[in-house]
N, CA, C and O atoms as CSV, one atom per row, in Angstrom:
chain,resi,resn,atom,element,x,y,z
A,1,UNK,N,N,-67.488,301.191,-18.609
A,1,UNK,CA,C,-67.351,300.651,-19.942
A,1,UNK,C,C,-66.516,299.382,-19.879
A,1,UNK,O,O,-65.464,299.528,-19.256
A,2,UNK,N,N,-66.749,298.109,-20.405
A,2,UNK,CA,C,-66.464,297.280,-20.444
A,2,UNK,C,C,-65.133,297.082,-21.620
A,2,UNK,O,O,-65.424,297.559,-22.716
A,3,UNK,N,N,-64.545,296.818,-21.585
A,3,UNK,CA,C,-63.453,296.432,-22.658
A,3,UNK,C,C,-62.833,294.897,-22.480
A,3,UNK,O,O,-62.814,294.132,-21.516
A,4,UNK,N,N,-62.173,294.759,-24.279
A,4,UNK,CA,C,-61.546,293.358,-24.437
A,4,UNK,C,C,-60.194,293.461,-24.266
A,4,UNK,O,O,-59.452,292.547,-24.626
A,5,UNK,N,N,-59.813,294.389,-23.797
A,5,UNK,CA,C,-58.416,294.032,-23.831
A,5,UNK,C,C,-57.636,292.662,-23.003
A,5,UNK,O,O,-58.150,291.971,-22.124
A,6,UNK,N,N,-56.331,292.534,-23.552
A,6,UNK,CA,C,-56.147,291.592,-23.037
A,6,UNK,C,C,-55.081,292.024,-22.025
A,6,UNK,O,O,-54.334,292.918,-22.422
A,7,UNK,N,N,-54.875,291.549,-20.781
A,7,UNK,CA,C,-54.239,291.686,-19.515
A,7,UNK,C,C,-52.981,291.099,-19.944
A,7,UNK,O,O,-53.005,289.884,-20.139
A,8,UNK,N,N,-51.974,291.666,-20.115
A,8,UNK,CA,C,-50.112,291.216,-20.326
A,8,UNK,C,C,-50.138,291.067,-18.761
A,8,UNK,O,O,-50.230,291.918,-17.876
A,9,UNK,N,N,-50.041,289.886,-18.725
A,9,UNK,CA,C,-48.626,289.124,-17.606
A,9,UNK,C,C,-47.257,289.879,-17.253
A,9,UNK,O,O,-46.719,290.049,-18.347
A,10,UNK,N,N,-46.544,290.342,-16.388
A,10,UNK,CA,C,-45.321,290.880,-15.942
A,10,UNK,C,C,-44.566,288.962,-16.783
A,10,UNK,O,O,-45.076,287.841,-16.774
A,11,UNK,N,N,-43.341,289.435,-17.318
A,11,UNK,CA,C,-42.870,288.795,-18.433
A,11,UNK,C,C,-43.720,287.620,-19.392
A,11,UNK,O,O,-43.483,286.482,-19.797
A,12,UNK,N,N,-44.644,288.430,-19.476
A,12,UNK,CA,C,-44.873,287.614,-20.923
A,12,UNK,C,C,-44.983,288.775,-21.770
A,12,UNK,O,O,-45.427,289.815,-21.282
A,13,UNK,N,N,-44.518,288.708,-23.379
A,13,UNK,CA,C,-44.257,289.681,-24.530
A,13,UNK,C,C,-45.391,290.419,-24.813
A,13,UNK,O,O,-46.271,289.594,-25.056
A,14,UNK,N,N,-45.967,291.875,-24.938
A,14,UNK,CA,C,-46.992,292.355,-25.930
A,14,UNK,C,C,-47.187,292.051,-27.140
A,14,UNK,O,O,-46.370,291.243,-27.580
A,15,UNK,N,N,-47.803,292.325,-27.696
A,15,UNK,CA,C,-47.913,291.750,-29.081
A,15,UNK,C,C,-47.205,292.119,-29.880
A,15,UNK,O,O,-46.814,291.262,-30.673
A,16,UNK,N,N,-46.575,293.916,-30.105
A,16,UNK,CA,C,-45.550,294.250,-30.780
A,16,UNK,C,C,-44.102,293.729,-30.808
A,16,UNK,O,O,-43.545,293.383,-31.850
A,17,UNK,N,N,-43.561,293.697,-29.654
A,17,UNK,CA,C,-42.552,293.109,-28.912
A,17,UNK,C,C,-42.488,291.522,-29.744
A,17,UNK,O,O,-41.551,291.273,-30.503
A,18,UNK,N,N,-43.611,290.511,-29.485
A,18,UNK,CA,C,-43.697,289.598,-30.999
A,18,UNK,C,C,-43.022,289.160,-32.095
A,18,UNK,O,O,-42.249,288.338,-32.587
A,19,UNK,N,N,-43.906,290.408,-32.267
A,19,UNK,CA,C,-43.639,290.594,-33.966
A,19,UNK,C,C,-42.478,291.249,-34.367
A,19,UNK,O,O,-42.152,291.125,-35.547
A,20,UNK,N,N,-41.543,292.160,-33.356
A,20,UNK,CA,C,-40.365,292.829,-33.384
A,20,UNK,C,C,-39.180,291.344,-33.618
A,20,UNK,O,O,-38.346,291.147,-34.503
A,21,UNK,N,N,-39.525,290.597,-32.547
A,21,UNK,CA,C,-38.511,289.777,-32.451
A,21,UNK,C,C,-39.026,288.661,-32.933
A,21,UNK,O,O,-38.391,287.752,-32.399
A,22,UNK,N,N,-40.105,288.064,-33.897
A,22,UNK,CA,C,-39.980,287.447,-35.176
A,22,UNK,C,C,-39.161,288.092,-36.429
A,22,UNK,O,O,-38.349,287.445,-37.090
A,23,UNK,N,N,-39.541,289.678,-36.700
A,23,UNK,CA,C,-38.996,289.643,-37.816
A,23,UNK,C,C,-37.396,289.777,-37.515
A,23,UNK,O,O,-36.574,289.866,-38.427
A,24,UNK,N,N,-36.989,289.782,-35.889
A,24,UNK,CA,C,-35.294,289.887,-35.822
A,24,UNK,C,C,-34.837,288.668,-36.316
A,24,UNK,O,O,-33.637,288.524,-36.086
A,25,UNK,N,N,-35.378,287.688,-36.943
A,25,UNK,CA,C,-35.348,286.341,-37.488
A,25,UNK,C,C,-34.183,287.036,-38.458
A,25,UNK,O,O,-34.244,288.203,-38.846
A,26,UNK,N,N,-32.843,285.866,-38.855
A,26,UNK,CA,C,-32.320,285.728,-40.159
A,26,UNK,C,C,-31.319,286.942,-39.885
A,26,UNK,O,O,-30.720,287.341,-40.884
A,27,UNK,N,N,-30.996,287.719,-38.429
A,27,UNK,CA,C,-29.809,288.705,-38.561
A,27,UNK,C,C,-30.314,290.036,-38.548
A,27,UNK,O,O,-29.621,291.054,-38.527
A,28,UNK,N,N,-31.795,289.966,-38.565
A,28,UNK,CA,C,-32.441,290.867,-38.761
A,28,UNK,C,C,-33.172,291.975,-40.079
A,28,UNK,O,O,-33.548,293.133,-40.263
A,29,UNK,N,N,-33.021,290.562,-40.804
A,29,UNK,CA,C,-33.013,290.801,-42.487
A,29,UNK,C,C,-34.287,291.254,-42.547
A,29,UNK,O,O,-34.366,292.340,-43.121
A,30,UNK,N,N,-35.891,290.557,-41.937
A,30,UNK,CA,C,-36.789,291.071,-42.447
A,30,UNK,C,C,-37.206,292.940,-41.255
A,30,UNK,O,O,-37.504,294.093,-41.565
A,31,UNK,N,N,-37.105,292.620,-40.683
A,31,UNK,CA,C,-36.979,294.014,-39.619
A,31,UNK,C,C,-36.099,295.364,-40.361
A,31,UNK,O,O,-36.655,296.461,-40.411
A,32,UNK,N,N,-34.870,295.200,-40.853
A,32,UNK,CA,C,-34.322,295.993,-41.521
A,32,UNK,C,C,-34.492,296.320,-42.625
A,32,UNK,O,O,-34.314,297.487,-42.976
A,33,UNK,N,N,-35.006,295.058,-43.714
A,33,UNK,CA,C,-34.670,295.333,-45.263
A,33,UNK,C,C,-36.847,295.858,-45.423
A,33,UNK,O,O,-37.899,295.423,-44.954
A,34,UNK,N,N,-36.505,296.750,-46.170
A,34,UNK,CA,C,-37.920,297.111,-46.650
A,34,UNK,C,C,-38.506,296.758,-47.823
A,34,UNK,O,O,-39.664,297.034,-48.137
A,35,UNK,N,N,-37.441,295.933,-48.707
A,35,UNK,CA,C,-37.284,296.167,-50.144
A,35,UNK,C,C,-37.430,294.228,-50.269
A,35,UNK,O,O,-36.385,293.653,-50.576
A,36,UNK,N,N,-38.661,293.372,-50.035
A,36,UNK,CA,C,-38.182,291.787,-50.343
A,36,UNK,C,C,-38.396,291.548,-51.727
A,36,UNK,O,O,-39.243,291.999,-52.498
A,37,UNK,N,N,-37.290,290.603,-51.917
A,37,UNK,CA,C,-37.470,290.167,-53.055
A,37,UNK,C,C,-37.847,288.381,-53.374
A,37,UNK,O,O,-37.115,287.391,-53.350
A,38,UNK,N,N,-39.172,288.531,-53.636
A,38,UNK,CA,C,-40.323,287.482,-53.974
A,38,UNK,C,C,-39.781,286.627,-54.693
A,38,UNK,O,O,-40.093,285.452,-54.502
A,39,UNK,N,N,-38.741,286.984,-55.805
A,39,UNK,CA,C,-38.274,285.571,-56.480
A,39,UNK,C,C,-37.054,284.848,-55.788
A,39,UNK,O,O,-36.383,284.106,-56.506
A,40,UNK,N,N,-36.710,284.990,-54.491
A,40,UNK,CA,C,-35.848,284.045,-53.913
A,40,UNK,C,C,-37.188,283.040,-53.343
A,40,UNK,O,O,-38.343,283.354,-53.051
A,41,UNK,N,N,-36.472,281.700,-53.330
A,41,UNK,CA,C,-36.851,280.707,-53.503
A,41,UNK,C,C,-37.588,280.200,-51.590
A,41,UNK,O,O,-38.167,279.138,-51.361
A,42,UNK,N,N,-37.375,281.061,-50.769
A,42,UNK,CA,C,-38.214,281.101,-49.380
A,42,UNK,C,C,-39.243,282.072,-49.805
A,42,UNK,O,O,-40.019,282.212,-48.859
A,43,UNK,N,N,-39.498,282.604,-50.535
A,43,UNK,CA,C,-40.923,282.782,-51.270
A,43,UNK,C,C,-41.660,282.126,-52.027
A,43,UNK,O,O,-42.209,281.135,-51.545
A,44,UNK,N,N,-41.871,282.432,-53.267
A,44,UNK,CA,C,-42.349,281.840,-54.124
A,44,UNK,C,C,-41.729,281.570,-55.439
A,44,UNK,O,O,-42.082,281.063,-56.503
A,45,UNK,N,N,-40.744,282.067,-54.981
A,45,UNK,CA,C,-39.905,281.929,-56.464
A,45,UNK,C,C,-39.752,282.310,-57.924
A,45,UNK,O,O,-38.999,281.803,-58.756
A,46,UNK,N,N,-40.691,283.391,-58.082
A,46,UNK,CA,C,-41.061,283.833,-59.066
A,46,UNK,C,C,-41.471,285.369,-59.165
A,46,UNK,O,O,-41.759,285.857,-58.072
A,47,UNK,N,N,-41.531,285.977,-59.939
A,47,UNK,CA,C,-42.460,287.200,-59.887
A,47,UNK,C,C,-43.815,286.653,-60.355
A,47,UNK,O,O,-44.138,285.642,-60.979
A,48,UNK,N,N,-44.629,287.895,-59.724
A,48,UNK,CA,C,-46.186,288.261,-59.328
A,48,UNK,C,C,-46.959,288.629,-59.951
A,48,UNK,O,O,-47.799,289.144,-59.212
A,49,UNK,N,N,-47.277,288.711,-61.068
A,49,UNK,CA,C,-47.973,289.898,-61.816
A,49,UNK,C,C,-47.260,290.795,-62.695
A,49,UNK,O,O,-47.663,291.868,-63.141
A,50,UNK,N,N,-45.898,290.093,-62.933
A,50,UNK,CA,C,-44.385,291.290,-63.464
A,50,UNK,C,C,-44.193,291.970,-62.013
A,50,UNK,O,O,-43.873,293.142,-62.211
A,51,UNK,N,N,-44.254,291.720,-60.776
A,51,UNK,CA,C,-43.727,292.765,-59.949
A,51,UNK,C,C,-42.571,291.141,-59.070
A,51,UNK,O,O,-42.777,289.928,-59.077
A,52,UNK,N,N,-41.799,291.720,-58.648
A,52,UNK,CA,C,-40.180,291.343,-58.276
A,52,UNK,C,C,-39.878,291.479,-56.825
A,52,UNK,O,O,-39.058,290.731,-56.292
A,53,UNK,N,N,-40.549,292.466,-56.123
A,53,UNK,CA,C,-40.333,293.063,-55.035
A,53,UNK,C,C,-42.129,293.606,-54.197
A,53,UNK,O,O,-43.180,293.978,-54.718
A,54,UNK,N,N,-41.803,293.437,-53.039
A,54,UNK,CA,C,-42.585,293.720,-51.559
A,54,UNK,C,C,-41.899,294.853,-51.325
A,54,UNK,O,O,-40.689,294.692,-51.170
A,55,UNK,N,N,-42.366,296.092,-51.244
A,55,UNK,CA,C,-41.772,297.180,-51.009
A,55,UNK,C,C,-42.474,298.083,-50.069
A,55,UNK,O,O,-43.375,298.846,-50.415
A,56,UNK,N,N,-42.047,297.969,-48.939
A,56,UNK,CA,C,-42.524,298.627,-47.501
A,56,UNK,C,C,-42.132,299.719,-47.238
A,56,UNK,O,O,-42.157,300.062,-46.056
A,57,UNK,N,N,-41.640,300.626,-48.242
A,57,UNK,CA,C,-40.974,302.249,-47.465
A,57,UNK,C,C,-41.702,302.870,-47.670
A,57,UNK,O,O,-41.463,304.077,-47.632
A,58,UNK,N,N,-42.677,302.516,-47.920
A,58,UNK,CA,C,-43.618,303.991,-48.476
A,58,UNK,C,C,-44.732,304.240,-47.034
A,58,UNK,O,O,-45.257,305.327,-46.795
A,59,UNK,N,N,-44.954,302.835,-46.086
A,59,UNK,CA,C,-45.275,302.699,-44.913
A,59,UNK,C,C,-44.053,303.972,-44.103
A,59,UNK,O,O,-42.833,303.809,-44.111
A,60,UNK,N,N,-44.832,305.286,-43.407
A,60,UNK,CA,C,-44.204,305.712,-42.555
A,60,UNK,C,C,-44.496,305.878,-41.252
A,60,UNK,O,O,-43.859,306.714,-40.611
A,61,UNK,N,N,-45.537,305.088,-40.622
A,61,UNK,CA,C,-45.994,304.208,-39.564
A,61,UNK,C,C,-44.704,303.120,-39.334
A,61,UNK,O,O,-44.822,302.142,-40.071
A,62,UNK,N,N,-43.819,303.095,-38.696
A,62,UNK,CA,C,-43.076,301.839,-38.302
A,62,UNK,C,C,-43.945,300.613,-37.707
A,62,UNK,O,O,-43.817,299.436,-38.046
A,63,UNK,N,N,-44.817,301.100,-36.792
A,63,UNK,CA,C,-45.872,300.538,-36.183
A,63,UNK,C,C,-46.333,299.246,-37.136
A,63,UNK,O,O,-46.217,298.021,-37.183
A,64,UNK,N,N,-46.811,300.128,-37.712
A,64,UNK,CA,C,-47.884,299.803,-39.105
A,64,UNK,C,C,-47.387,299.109,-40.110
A,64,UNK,O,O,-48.119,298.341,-40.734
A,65,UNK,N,N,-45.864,299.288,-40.477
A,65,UNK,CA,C,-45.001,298.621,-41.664
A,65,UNK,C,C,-44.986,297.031,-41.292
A,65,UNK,O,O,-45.466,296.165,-42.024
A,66,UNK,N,N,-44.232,296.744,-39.786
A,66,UNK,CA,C,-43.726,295.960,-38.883
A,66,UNK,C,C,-44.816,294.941,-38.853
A,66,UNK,O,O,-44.752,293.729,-39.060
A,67,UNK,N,N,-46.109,295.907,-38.467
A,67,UNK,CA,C,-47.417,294.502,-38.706
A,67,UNK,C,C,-47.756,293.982,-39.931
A,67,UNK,O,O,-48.129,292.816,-40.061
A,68,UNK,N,N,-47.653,294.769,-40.849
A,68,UNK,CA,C,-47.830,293.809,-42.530
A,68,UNK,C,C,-46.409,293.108,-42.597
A,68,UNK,O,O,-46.332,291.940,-42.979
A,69,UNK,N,N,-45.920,293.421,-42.434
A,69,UNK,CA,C,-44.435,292.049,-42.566
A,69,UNK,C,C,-44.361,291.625,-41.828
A,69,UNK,O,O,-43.204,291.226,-41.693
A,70,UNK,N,N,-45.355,291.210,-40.557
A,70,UNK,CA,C,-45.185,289.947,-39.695
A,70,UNK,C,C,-46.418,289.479,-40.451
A,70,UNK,O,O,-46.565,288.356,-39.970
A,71,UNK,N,N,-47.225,289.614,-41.182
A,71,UNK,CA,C,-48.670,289.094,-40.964
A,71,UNK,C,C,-48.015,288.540,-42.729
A,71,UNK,O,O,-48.526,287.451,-42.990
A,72,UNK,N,N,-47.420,288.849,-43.458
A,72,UNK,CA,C,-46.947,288.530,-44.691
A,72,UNK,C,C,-46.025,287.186,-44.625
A,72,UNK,O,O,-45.507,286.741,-45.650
């Protein structure tokens, strides 16, 4: 069976690894905080629809949380 995977290099990053240490960006604000809030002004500055907040706890996949807030 043929597959696409892609061959990791001995030190070069996986893809999780990535996205772990993008969101360690800022102190580790987006990696830790689950709860963003959209009307600070490195967003958009506003609320959405009446909603205020990006709220990721309900993700209990860490896996899974970690990739929508890198891809966000």
């Amino acid at each position: 069976m043929k597959t696409n995977l892609q061959k990791i290099n001995k030190g070069q990053l996986n893809k999780y690894e990535e996205i772990t240490k993008y969101l360690k960006q800022d102190d580790g604000y987006w990696l830790n905080n689950d709860k963003w809030d959209i009307t600070e002004e490195f967003f958009i500055g506003e609320s959405i629809h009446g909603r205020r907040y990006i709220d990721f706890s309900r993700f209990k996949n860490v896996f899974l949380k970690n990739e929508i807030k890198y891809y966000i």
